[in-house]
C-alpha positions as CSV (number, residue, x, y, z in Angstrom):
1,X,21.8,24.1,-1.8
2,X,18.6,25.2,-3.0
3,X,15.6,23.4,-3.7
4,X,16.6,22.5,-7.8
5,X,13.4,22.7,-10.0
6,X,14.8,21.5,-13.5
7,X,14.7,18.0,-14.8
8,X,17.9,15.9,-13.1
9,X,19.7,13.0,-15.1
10,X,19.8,10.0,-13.9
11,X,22.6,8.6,-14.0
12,X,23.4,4.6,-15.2
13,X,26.5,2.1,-14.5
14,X,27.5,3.4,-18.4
15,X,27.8,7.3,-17.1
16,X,28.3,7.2,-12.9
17,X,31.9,7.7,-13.5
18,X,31.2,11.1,-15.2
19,X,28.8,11.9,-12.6
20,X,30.9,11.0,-10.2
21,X,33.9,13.7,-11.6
22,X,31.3,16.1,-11.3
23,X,30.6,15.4,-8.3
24,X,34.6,16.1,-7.0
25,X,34.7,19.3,-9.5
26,X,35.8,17.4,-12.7
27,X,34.9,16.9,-16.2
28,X,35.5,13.6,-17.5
29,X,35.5,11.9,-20.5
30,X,36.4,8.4,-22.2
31,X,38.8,8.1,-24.9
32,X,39.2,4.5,-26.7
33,X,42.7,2.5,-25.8
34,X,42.9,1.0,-29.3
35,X,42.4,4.0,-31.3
36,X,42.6,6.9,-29.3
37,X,39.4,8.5,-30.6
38,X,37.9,11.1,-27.7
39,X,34.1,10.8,-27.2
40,X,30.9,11.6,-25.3
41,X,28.3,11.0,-24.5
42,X,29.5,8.1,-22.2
43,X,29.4,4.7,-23.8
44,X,30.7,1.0,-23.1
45,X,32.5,1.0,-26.2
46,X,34.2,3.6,-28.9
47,X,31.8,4.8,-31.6
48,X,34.6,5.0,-34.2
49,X,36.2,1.5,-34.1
50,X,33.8,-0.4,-31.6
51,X,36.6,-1.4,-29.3
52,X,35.6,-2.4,-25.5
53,X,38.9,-1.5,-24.3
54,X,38.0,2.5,-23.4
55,X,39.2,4.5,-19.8
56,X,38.4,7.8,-18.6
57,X,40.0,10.9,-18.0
58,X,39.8,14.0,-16.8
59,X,39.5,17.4,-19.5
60,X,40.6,20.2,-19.5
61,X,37.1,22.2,-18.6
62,X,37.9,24.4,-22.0
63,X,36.3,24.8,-24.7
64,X,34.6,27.3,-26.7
65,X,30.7,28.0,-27.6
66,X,30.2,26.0,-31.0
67,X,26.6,27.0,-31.1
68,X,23.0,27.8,-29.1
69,X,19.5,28.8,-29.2
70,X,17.5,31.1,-26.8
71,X,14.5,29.8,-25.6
72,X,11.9,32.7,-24.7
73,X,9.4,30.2,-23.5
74,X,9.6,29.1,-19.9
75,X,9.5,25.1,-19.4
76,X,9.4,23.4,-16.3
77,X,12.3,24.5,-13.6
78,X,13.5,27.6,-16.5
79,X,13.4,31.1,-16.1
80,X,13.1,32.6,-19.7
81,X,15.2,33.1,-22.1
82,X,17.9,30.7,-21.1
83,X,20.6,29.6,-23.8
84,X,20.8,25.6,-24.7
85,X,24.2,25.7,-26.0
86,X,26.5,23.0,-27.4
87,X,30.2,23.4,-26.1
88,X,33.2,22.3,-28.1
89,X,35.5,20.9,-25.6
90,X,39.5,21.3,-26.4
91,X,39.1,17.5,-26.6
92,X,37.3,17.6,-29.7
93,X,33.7,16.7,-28.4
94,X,31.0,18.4,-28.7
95,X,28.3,19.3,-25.2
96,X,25.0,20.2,-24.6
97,X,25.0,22.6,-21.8
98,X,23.5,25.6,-20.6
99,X,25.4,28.9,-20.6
100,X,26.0,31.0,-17.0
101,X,27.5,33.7,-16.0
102,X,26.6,35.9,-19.4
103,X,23.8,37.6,-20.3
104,X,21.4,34.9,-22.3
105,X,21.1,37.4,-25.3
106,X,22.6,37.0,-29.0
107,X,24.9,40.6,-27.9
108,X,26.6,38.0,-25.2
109,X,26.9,35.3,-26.5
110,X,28.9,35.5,-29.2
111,X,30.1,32.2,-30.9
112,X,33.9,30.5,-30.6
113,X,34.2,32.6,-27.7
114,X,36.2,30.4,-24.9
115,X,34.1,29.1,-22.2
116,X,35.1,26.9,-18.9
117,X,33.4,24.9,-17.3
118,X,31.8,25.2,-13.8
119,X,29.9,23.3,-11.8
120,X,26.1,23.5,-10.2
121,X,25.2,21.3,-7.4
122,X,21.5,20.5,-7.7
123,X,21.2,18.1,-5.4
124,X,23.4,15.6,-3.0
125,X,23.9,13.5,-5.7
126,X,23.9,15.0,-9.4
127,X,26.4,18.0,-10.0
128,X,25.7,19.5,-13.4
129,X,28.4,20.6,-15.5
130,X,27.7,24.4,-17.0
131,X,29.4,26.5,-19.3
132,X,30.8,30.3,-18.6
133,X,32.3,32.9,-20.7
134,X,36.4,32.3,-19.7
135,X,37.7,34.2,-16.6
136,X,33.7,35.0,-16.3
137,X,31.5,34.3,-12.4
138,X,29.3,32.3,-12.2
């Protein structure tokens, strides 16, 4: 593991267990029990019908590239230009990620193409889900 330069989460009793499925090599992600409605980010209760009674599960890591923007000006731990992307998940919920394995330029990165996800260990605790072109290496 190299030393990880970018800005790290920190993760709260509200969203450990996601951090923790990234950790193992999953994504996760809460659906409500009383309505079914999918969501993320992570909450204590569903947004659409406020019900307390939510669980998590694990996705399917597929999705498809709903939209970015290339940034051309280096912040702190980034190499310029990266992509900050927003995933649609097969779920239905949308991600912001960053996009590997694929050149960061508009030619690439062409939108509603599938992506999967992968995973980045930064550290020995925080595993970042990214975002690759499907059947792409990252």
């Amino acid at each position: 593991m190299a030393d990880y330069r970018k800005p790290l989460p920190q993760p709260t009793p509200e969203t450990k267990p996601f951090w923790d499925g990234t950790k193992s090599g999953e994504l996760r992600l809460q659906r409500c029990q009383s309505c079914s409605h999918v969501y993320f980010p992570p909450r204590p209760f569903c947004p659409e019908c406020a019900s307390r009674s939510v669980e998590w599960f694990k996705a399917s890591g597929k999705g498809t590239l709903h939209s970015y923007v290339i940034n051309h000006r280096p912040a702190p731990g980034f190499d310029a230009p990266y992509a900050i992307a927003i995933v649609m998940l097969a779920e239905g919920v949308k991600m912001m990620t960053n996009m590997v394995g694929v050149e960061q330029t508009p030619e690439a990165l062409k939108l509603d193409m599938p992506v999967e996800v992968t995973f980045e260990q930064a550290t020995e605790d925080i595993t970042l889900p990214k975002w690759r072109p499907v059947g792409g290496a990252a």
